[in-house]
C-alpha positions as CSV (number, residue, x, y, z in Angstrom):
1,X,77.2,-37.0,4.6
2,X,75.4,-39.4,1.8
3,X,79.1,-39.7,0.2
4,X,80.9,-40.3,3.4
5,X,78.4,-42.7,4.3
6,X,78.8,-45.0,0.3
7,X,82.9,-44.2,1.5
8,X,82.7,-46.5,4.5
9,X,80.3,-48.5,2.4
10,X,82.8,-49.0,-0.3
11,X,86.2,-49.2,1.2
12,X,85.4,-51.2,4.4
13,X,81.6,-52.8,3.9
14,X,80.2,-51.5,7.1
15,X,79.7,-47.7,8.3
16,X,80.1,-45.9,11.5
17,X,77.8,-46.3,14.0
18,X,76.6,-42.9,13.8
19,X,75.2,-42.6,10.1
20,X,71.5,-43.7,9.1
21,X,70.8,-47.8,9.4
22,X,69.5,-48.3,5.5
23,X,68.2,-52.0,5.5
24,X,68.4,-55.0,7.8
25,X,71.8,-56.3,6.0
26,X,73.3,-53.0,6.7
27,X,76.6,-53.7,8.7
28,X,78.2,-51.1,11.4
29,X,81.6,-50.7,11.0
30,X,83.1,-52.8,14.7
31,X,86.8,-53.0,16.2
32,X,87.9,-55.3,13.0
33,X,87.0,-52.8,11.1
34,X,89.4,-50.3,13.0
35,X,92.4,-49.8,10.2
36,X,89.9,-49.9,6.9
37,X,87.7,-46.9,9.8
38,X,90.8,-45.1,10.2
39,X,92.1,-44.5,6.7
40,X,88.2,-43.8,5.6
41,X,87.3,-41.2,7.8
42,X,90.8,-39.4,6.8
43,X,89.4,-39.5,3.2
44,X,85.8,-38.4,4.6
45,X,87.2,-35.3,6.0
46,X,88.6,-34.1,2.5
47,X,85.0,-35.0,0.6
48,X,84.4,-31.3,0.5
49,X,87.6,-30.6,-1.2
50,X,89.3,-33.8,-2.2
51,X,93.3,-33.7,-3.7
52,X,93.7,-34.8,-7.0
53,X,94.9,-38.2,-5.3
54,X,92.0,-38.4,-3.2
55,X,89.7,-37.6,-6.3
56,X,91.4,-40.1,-8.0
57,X,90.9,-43.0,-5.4
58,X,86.8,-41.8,-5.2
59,X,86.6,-42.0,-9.2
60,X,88.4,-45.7,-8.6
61,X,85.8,-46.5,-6.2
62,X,82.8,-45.5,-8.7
63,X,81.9,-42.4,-6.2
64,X,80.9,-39.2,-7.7
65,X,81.0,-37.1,-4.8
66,X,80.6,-33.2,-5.7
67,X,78.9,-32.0,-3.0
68,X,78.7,-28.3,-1.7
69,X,80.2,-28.5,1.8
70,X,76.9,-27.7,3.3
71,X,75.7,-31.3,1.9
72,X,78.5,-32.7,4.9
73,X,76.7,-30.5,8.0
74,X,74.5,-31.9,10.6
75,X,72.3,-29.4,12.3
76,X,70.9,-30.4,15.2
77,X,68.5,-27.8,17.2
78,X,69.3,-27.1,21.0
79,X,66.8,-27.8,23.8
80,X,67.6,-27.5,27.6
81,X,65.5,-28.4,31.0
82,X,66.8,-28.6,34.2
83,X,65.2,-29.9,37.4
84,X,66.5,-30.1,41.0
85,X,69.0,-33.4,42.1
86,X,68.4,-35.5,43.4
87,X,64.7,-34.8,44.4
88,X,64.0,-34.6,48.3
89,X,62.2,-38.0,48.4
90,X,64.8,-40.1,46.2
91,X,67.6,-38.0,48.5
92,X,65.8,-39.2,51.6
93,X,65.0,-42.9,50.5
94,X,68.8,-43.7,48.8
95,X,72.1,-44.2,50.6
96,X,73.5,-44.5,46.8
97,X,72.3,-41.3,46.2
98,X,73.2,-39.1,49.6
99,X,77.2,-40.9,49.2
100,X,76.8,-39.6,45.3
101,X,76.0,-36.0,46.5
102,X,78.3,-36.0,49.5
103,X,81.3,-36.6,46.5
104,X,80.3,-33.6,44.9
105,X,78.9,-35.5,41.8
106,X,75.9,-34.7,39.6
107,X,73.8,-36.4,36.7
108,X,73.6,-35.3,33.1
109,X,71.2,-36.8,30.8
110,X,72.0,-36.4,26.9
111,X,69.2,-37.2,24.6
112,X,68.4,-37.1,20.7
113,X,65.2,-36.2,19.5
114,X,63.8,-37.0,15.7
């Protein structure tokens, strides 16, 4: 992930939104960055086992990338709660809410913990 991460850093001077912010001057990569985003992540994907071409372009680009593919894996652990909606009192005390459930809609929160 490190590797990807100096990829972006090196061939584009920004990264994805979605790696670690390292420093205040740290730019995340934005819709200019779209074509120089696109032809990274390609090379990002083969970081575990790069072609000789793609080797070639890293050695170019001073990155010594040997990493075992475990090194490019994000685990994240799993926790689930559930609670009734909406709740009897917001049900009652919001049109919003009774025209939301009336359309056969629901809520889903996402959320990541450190």
């Amino acid at each position: 992930m490190e590797c990807s991460r100096r990829l972006f850093l090196k061939k584009c001077g920004c990264q994805p939104y979605f790696y670690p912010i390292r420093g205040k001057d740290m730019k995340v990569c934005g819709i200019h960055d779209v074509d120089c985003s696109f032809d990274a992540s390609k090379m990002a994907q083969m970081l575990a086992f790069p072609s000789s071409s793609v080797q070639i372009e890293l050695n170019e680009l001073g990155l010594l990338c040997s990493c075992p593919s475990s090194c490019n894996e994000v685990i994240y652990s799993i926790e689930t709660s559930s609670a009734p909606f909406p709740s009897e009192m917001a049900y009652q005390s919001s049109e919003t809410i009774q025209q939301t459930v009336a359309k056969g809609k629901g809520k889903v929160d996402l959320r990541f913990l450190q």
